[in-house]
N, C-alpha and C positions, 0 to 999 in steps of 0.2 A: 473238266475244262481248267479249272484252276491247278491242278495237280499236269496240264498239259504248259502251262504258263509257267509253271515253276521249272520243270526240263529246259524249256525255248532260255530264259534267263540264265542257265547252269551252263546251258551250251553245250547240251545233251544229247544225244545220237536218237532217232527219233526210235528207231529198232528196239532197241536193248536198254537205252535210259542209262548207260555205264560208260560207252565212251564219249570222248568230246569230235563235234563237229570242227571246230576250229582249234589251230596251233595253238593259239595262245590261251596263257591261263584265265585272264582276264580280258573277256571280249570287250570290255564296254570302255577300258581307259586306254586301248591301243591308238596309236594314231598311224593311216595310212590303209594301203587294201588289205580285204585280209588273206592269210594264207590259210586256207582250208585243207582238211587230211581227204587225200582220194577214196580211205575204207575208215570204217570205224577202226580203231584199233582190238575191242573186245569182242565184237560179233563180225567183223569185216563186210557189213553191210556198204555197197558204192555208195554214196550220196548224190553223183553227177551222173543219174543216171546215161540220159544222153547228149551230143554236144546240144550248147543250148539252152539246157536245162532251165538255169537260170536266170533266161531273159525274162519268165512271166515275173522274178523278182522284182524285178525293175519296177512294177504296175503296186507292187507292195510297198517298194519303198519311197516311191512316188507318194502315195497315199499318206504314210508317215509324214511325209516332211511337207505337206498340207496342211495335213492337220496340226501339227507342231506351228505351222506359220500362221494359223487362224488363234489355235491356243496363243500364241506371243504376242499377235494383236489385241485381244481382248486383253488380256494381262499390262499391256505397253498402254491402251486408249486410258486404261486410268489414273494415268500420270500426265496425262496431257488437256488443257480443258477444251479447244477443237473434237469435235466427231473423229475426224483423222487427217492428222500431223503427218507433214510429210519427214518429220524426223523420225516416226515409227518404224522407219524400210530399210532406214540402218540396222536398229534392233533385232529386226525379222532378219536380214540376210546372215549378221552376225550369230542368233541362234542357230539357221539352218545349216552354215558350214560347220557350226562347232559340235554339231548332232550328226553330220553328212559319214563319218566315218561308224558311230553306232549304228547306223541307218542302213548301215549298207547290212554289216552282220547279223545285226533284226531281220533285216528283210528276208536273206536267206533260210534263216532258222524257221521262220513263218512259211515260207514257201517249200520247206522239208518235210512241217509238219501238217501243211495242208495235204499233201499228197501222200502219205505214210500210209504205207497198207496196216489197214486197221483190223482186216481178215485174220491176223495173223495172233 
């Protein structure tokens, strides 16, 4: 599992572990959608299987950035001495866009390596 975490963070081709899923070098400081490669480039595994593929991402990266929004209330409510400040929903929205672009290429990367033929 943790050696499956470490690939998803590299940006690692879920196949072969050698190529990268997405263009850029570094997935996590790009800002904007990402460009993803249509085959690995070392094993030319497709990643998009079929159209569509990855709408179930969506339900991943959903889940992320919930969770990121409950994490940043807990973390916000203790700067405030109110239960909840209605000044905490600035905080939250401001974390959730500035995460919305990691969010999207997490989500993918998870949604690659949940489906990964593991037969193989």
């Amino acid at each position: 599992m943790a050696n499956a975490l470490t690939h998803i963070l590299n940006n690692e081709c879920p196949h072969c572990q050698k190529g990268k899923v997405f263009n850029e070098k570094n997935i996590f400081l790009n800002i904007g959608f990402p460009k993803m490669n249509k085959t690995c480039s070392y094993c030319k595994t497709q990643f998009e299987k079929e159209p569509g593929y990855f709408f179930g991402a969506m339900y991943v990266n959903y889940g992320l950035t919930v969770a990121e929004g409950i994490a940043t209330y807990v973390i916000a409510q203790s700067f405030f001495t109110t239960a909840f400040d209605l000044r905490i929903i600035p905080i939250i929205a401001f974390v959730i866009i500035v995460l919305a672009s990691i969010n999207i290429r997490l989500s993918r990367l998870l949604w690659l390596y949940m489906f990964k033929d593991y037969s193989m």
